[in-house]
N, C-alpha and C positions, 0 to 999 in steps of 0.2 A: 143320282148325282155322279157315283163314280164311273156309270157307263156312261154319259155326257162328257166328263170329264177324260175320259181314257183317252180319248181320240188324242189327247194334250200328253198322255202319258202320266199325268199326274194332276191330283186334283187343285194341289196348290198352285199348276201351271198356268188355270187361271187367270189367277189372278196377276201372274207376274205380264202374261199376254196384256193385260187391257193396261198396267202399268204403262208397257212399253208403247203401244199403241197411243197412248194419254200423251207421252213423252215425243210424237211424233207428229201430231196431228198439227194444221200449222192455226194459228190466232183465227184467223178469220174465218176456218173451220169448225173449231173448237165451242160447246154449247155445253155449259157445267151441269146441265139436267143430265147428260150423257155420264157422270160420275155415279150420280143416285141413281138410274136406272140401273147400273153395273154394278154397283154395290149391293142394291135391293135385290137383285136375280142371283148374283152370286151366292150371297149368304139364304136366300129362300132355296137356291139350289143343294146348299150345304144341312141347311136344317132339313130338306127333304131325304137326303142320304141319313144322316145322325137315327138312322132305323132302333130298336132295341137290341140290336145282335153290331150293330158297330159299335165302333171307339171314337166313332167322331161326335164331336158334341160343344157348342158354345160354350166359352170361359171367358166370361165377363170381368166375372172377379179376378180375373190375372192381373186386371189394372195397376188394382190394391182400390183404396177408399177413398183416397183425394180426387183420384180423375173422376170415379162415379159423382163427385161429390162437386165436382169444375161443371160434369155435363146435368146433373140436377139444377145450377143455376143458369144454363144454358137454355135452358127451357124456362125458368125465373125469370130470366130478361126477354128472352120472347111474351109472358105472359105479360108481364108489368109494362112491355113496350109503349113510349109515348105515341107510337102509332104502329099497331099490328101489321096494319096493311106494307109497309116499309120493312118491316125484320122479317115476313112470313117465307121471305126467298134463303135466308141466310138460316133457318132451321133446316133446311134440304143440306146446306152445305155442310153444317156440323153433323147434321145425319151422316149421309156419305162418308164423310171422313171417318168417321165412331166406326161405321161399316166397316172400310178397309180396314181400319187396325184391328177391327175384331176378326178378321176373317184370316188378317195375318198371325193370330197370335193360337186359333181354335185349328188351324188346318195343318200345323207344324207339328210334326209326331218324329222326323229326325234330320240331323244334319241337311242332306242332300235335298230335302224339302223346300226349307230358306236359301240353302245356295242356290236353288234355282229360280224362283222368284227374282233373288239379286239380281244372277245373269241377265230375267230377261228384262228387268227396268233398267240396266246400265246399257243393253244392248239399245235401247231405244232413246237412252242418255245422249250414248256415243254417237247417233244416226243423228240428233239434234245437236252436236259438239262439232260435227264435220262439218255440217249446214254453216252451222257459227264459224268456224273456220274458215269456210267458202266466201263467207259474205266479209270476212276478215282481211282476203287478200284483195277481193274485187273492190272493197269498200261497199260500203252505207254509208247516206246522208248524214250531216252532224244536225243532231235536233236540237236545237236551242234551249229547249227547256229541262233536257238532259246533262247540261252539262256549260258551266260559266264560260262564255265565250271569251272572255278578254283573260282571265287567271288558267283555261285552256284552250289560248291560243294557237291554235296550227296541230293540235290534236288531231285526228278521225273520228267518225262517225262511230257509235256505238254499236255493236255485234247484239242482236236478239233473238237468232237463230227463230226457230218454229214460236215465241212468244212476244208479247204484248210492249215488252220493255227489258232492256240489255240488264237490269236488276232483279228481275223475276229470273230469266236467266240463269244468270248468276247464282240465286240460290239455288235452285236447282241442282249445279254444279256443285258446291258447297257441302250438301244434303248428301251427291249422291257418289260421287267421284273418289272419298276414302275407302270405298265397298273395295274399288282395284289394289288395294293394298293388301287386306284379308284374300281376295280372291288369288293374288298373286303366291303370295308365303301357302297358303291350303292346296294351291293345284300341282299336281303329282306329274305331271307331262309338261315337256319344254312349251309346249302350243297353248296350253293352259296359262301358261306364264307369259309366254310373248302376247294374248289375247286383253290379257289385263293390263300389259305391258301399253298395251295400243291404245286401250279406252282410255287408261292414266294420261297417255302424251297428250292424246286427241281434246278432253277435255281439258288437261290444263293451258292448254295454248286457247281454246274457247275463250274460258275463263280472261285469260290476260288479254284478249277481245273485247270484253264487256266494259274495261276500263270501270271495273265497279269495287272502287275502294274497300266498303265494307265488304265486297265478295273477298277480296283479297284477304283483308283483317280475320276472317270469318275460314276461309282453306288455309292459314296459318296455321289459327289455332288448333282447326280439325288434327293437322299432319301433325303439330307438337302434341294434341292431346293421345294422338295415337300410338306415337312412338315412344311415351310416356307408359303405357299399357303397355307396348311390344318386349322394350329394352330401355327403363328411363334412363342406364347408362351411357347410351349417345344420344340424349339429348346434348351435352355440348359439343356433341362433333356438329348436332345438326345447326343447332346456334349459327356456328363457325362458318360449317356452309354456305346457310343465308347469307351470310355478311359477305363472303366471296365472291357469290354469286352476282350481286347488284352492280357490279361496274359491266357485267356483263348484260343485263337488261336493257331493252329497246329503250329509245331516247323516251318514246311516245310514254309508256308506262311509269321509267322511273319519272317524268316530266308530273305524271297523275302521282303518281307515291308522296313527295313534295307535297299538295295539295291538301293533304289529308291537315286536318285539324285548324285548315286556313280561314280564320273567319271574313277574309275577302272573298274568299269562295261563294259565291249566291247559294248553291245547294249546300255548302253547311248552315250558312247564316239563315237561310230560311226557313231550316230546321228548327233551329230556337225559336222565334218567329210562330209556327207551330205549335210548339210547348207552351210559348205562353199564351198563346190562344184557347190551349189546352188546361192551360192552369187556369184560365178567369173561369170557364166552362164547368171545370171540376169541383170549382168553388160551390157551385150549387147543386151538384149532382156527385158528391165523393162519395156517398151512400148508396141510394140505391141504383145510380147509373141510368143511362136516358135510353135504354134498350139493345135489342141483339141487332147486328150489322150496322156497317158503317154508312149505310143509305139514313137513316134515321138521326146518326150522329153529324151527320152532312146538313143535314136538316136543320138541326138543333144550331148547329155553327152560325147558321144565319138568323137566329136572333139575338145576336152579340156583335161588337162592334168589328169589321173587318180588321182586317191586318195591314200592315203599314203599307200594303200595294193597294188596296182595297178590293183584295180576295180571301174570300173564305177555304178555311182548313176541308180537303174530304175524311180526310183521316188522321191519328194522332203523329203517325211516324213514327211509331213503336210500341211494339206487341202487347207491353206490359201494362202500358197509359189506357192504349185500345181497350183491352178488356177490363180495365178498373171501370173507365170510360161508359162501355157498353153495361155489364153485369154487377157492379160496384165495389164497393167496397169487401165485402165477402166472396165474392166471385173473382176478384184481384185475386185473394189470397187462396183459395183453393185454387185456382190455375195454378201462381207459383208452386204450393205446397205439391201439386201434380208433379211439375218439373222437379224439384228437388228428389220428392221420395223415390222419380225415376231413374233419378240420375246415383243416385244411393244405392237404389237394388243396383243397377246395372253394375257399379264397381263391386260393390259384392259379390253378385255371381260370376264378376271375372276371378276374382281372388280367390275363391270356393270351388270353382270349374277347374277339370278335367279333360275335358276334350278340348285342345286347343285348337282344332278348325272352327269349332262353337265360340270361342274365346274372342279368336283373331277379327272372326264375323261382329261378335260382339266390343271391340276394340272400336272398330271401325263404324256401328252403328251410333257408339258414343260419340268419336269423333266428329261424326257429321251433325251430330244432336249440338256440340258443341259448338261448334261452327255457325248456325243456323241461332243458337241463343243469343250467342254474339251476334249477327247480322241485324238481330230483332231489335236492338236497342237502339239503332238508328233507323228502322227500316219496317213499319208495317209490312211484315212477310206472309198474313193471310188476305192483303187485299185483291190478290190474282188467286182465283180458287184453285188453278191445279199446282201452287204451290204447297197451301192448305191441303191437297188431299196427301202431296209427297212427306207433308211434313208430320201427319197421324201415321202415313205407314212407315214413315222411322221411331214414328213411338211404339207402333206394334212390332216393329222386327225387333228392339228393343226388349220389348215386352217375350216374344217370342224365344229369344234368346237365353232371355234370363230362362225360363222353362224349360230348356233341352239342359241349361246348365245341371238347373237341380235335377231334373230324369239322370242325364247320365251322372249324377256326382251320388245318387242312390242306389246305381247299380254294383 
């Protein structure tokens, strides 16, 4: 493995390469089997190095007990599925995902390991941020079903740069865009700073492309949760900021800001719409849930009475219904209990840590964790899989993180 590896300079480099390549590739290219085959070779690459004379070696249990205990019902709902043949593609994906995070949390042995992984997924962020930017000034079509045409009138076309839909996008950005903030404050040379400096502008001006509300709601919170870590002393300068800043925002956007919580809005209101389609549904499956992936729950929808258009739901339109949805009632709650206990450690090993570039990294992985939990509660954020795969390797850098804390807060 390490001689494969070397030509990258690092083994962990990897993995941050197909990151970035993942983050590049444009939709109509893109085949989510290409995630699990990259995931499978890496780590069979990784367990083939883990010799008895090295130090590298799979750490599962970095997790902790809850996430083993989310991906034990993971396989639950696969097993008990109302139709196997319908959920047997969505085990790959939760595979893969398990992969990448495992392979980000077993291959980090010290700082400059996960800085570079970061580097090379924001590098391939940024390549997808310019695109969005590109297609930002040229325009894109306005898609009807993206967006209320009469409540946003005389708006533009949504930005979705190399992806499926300007909201997938969007998290992505979300996810991965507070990274240039640690990257910034950690790098020791002006160039290092102006670098991060540029993926920061590049992608928040994407961002304000996508016209995607909860994106917006969602890199708020990232940036307050971060600088809450950093220095939660100017949190009210930043308060202040924001509020200044909004007379200064494009007409287009603040016009979309307005919007938010409009139940004339079609894409709010037919969110609820959803939920309760969602609620008659879960009346008889709050327990054991009607199986893994949302192909089978799509399924399930249509033997209930359609929605007031006379279309059926594909999915719940948020993360947390999803998987009560899919793996039940227990599986609800080990997911949560996952998120929780992660978000637990990670404040703690900010608080307990030492190495502030470990820290800053770890500031900003929460931040986007943050970010991303928020987006979920209006927005099924694993029904695009290379969303899904971005969003277990912020649970492994995460996970990661926490692990260089305690190494170096032992030395």
């Amino acid at each position: 493995f390490r001689v494969a590896a070397g030509a990258c300079g690092n083994p962990f480099a990897l993995l941050g390469l197909f990151l970035a390549v993942m983050l590049m590739v444009p939709h109509s290219s893109w085949d989510n089997r290409y995630a699990l085959i990259a995931a499978i070779a890496l780590v069979g690459l990784f367990a083939f190095g883990s010799g008895p004379r090295s130090t590298l070696e799979l750490e599962p249990q970095r997790f902790g007990p809850y996430y083993i205990f989310f991906m034990a019902f993971i396989c639950f709902a696969f097993l008990s599925s109302l139709d196997w043949a319908a959920s047997a593609r969505f085990v790959g994906f939760h595979l893969a995902a398990f992969l990448l995070a495992l392979l980000a949390v077993s291959s980090v042995k010290k700082y400059e390991d996960i800085q570079l992984v970061v580097v090379l997924a924001l590098a391939g962020l940024t390549i997808a941020a310019l695109y969005g930017c590109y297609q930002g000034v040229v325009g894109v079509p306005v898609v009807a079903n993206q967006q209320d045409m009469l409540v946003n009138k005389g708006m533009p076309g949504r930005v979705y740069s190399f992806f499926d839909n300007p909201n997938n996008f969007a998290e992505l950005l979300v996810m991965l865009t507070p990274f240039t903030y640690a990257l910034f404050l950690n790098a020791k040379e002006w160039h290092g700073k102006a670098a991060a400096l540029f993926s920061f502008g590049v992608c928040s001006v994407a961002l304000g492309f996508t016209l995607s509300r909860s994106g917006w709601l969602g890199f708020a919170l990232a940036t307050v949760v971060f600088i809450a870590f950093w220095n939660w002393k100017l949190l009210p300068v930043l308060v202040a900021l924001g509020v200044c800043c909004i007379p200064l925002l494009p007409q287009t956007i603040y016009n979309r800001i307005l919007t938010i919580g409009n139940m004339q809005d079609t894409s709010t209101s037919y969110r609820f719409a959803i939920y309760k389609a969602s609620g008659v549904l879960m009346e008889d499956y709050w327990l054991r849930g009607v199986g893994l992936g949302s192909d089978i729950l799509t399924r399930t929808f249509r033997s209930y009475p359609p929605m007031f258009d006379g279309n059926f739901p594909i999915h719940t339109h948020n993360n947390y219904l999803q998987m009560w949805a899919e793996t039940g009632l227990f599986g609800a709650l080990a997911f949560l209990s996952a998120l929780l206990y992660q978000l637990k450690s990670g404040i703690k090993a900010f608080l307990n840590g030492t190495d502030r570039r470990v820290k800053n990294l770890l500031a900003a992985a929460l931040a986007g964790f943050c970010g991303i939990l928020l987006i979920s509660v209006a927005e099924y954020t694993w029904f695009y899989a290379r969303n899904m795969f971005t969003y277990f390797f912020l649970f492994g850098v995460i996970t990661a993180c926490i692990k260089l804390s305690r190494t170096t807060s032992q030395v």
